[in-house]
Structures are given as C-alpha cells and as structure tokens.
N, C-alpha and C positions, 0 to 999 in steps of 0.2 A: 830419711832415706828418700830422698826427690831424685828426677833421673831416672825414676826403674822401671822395669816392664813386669805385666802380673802385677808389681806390685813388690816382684823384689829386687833389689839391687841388680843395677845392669852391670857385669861383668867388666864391661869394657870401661865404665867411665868410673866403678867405684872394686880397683882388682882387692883391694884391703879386705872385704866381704868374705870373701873365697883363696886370699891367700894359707895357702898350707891345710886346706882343708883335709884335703885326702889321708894327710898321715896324722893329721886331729884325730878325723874321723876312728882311723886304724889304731891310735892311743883310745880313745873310747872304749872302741871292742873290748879289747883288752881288759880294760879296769872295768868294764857292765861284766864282762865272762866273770872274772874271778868273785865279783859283787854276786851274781848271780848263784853261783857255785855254792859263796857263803849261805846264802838265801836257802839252798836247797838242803845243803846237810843241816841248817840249825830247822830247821821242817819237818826234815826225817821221822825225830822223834813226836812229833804227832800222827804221824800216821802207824804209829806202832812199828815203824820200821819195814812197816809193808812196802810204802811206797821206793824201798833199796832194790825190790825185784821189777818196778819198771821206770828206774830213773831218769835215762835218759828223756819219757812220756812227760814224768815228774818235774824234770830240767827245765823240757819247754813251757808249760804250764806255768811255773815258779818265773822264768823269765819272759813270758808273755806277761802276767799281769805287772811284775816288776817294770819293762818298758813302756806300756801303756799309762799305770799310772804316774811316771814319772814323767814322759814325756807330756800327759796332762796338766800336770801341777811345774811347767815351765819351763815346756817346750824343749825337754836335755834330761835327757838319763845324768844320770852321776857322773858317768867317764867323760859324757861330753860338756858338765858344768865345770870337772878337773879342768878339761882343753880349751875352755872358753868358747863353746861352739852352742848350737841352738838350731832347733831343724823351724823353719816358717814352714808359712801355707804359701798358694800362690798369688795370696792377697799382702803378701809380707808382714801377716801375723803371727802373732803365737799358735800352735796347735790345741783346737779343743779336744775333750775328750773322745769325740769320734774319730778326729781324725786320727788321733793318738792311736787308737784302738787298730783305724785302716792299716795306717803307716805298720803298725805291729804286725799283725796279720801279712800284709805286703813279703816286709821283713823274714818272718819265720818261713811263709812259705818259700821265699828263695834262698833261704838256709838250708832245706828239707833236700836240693839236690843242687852238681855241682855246677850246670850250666846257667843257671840263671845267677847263681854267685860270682859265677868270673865274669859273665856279659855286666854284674851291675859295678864289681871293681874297674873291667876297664872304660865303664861309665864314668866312673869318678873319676878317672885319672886320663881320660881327654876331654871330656867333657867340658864348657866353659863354667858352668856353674857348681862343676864336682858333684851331679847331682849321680845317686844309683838307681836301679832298676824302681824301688818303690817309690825314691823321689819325682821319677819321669812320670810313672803313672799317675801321681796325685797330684803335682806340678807343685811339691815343697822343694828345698831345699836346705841344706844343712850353709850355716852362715859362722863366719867369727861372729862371736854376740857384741854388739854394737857398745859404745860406752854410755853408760845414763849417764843424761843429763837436764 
C-alpha cells in the first residue's frame, strides 16, 4: 500500500481500496444485525430468561462485545469478512483491541440517536474515503481488504 496518506490508501491514486464500500459496508450491517440477533436469543437462556425484559440493554451488550471482539481478531466483524472489507487504523493497520473496543463504542453510541447516524451515512457516501462518523473521529477507515500476497 505505497502512495498513502496516514498511512492509508490515497483515494485518488488507489480508488480499488474504497470502491463499493458504502453498500459493503450497508451488506455488513445487515449480516452483523442478524448474527447479532442469533447471539442474543441463544444467550437468553442463561440469563434465566430474565435478560427478554431488558433486551434491547441485552441486544447492545451482546453486540458490543460481539463487534469488539471480532473487529480485534481481524480487523472485520463477520458481515464485513462476507463483503471483503476490513476497517484500518490511520497508520493502515489492522485494528488492535482498543481500538476495536473505541471504534465500538464510537459506533453504538451514534446508533443510540438519529442525527449522528444520518451525518455518518452521508459521511460514507460523499466522503472520499467512505469513512462514517466513528471512522472520522479515529482516523480508520473501512477498505476492500487488500489480496495477500
């Protein structure tokens, strides 16, 4: 990856990086949501079923640790290892566990209301590097994941 700025691919000289991200990204949601979902009802029954009167609490919980640790262990929830995607740092690394954990927190909290959700969609979607609200703040971005070689 030579060429970049930060550290990650420059947009303009490498668009392969960042093409299609956005509706990657928007296939991700999706497959982490329903992943997540499963997570949460096969859970249920440990907590005695208590945990069905504050799920939603439970939901976030179950998908905070779920995106944390997955984005630790390689840089891509599941939906985004499906889409071929992979969130850097702004050194065009993999995410460690903190950052994993920031990026998470970032994340949920601009789930929690709608203005900062729509400012980070239409982040991604003029943005040059498709990055959203939590990407801006940490200086990651979500990349097609590069081919080993």
């Amino acid at each position: 990856m030579s060429d970049t700025l930060w550290g990650l691919p420059d947009p303009d000289l490498h668009r392969e990086f960042y093409a299609d991200v956005p509706i990657k990204r928007f296939g991700a949601w999706i497959v982490d949501t329903l992943v997540i979902m499963v997570l949460s009802i096969l859970a249920l029954p440990f907590t005695a079923f208590a945990a069905a009167f504050v799920f939603p609490a439970f939901y976030t919980v179950i998908g905070f640790a779920y995106r944390t640790v997955t984005l630790s262990r390689g840089s891509a929830t599941w939906g985004m290892r499906l889409m071929a995607l992979e969130i850097r740092n702004g050194r065009g690394e993999r995410l460690e566990a903190r950052d994993a954990a920031l990026h998470t927190a970032l994340y949920t909290g601009s789930m929690l209301t709608v203005l900062p959700q729509v400012a980070s969609i239409v982040m991604m979607l003029t943005g040059p590097r498709a990055q959203g609200l939590p990407d801006m703040i940490l200086g990651t971005a979500a990349i097609n994941r590069p081919a080993r070689g």
